[in-house]
C-alpha positions as CSV (number, residue, x, y, z in Angstrom):
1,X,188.7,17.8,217.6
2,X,185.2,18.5,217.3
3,X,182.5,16.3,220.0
4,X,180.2,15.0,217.4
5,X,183.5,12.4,215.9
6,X,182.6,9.5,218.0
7,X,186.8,8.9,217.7
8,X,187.2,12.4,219.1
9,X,189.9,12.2,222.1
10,X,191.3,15.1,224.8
11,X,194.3,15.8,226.1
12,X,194.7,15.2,230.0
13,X,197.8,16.1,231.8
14,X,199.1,13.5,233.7
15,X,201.0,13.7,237.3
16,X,204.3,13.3,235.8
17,X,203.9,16.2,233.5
18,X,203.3,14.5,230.6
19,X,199.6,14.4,228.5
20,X,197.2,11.3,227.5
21,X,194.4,11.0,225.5
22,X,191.2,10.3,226.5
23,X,188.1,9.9,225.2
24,X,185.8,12.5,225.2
25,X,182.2,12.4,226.8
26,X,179.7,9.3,225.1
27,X,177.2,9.7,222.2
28,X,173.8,8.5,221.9
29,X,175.2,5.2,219.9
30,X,178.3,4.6,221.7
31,X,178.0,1.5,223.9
32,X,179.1,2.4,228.1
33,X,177.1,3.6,230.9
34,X,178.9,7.2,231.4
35,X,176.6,10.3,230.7
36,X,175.8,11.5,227.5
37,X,177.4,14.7,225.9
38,X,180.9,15.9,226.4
39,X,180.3,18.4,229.0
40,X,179.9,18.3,232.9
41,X,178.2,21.4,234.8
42,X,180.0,23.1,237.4
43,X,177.0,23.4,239.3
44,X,176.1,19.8,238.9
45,X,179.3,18.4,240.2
46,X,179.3,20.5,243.1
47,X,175.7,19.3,243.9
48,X,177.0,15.5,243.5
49,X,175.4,14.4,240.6
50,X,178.4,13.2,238.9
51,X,179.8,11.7,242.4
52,X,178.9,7.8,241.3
53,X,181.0,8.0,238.6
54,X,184.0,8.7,240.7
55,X,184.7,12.0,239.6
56,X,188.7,13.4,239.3
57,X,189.3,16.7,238.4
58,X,191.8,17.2,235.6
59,X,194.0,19.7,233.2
60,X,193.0,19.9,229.6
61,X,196.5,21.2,228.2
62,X,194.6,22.8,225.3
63,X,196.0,26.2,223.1
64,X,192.4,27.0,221.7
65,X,189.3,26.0,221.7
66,X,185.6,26.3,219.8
67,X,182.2,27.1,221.1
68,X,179.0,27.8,219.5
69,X,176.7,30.7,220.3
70,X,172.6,30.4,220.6
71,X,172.3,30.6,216.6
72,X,175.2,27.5,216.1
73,X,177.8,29.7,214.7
74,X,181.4,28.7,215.9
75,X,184.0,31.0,217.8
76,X,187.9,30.4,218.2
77,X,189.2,31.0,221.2
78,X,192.3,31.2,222.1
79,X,194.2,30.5,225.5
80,X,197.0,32.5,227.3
81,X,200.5,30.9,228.5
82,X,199.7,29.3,232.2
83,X,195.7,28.7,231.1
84,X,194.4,25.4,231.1
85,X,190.6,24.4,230.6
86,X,189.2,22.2,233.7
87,X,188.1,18.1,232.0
88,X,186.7,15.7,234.6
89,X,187.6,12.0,234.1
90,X,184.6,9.7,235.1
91,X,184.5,6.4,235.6
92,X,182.9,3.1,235.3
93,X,184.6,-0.1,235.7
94,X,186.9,-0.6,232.6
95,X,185.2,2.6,231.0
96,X,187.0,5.8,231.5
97,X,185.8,9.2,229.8
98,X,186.4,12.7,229.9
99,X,184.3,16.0,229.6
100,X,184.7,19.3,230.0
101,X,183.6,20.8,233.4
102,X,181.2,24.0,232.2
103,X,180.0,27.1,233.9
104,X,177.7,29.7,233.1
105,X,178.6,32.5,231.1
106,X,178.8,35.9,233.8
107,X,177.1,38.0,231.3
108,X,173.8,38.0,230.7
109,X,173.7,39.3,227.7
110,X,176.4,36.9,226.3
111,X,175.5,34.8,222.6
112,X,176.8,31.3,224.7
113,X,175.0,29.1,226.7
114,X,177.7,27.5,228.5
115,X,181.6,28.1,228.8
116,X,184.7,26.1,229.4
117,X,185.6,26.9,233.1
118,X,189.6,28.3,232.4
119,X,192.1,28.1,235.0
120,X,195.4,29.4,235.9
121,X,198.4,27.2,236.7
122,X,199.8,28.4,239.7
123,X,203.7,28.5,239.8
């Protein structure tokens, strides 16, 4: 699912194991209150600027995903068994959205400006 489909929906693993969609982040047009884009810093939840939208960490049960580097070309990625990328489900009142929580790449010398923050299922 690419971001820029204003239908485009992500996975979220649910408590009981299960997976439902969601949608993903808010466009310019789209009617809500949410923030736009599709993605949520690291940094920026940690310093509470997400906090008034009730922020809840969650499990994007993904296999690959796409990013593009500084010129806009597009790389496939793809996951290892256990790895999950980290969404945030925000809220307000009846609307419910998710993005992908974003950190810095580690490299400086790296072609992205941003990366999905991958995790590790433990167990």
């Amino acid at each position: 699912m690419y971001f820029p489909n204003p239908a485009a929906t992500l996975p979220v693993r649910t408590r009981a194991g299960g997976a439902e969609l969601l949608p993903w982040g808010r466009r310019q047009k789209q009617p809500g209150k949410l923030p736009l884009g599709g993605w949520a810093r690291l940094d920026a939840i940690h310093a509470g600027r997400w906090d008034r939208w009730f922020p809840c960490p969650v499990k994007l049960p993904v296999h690959s995903f796409m990013e593009k580097d500084i010129e806009g070309n597009s790389h496939w990625y793809d996951l290892m068994a256990g790895q999950f990328i980290q969404g945030l489900v925000a809220r307000d009142d009846a609307e419910q959205r998710v993005y992908i929580v974003t950190i810095a790449p580690e490299r400086d010398d790296t072609l992205f400006e941003r990366w999905p923050r991958i995790l590790s299922s433990v167990g």
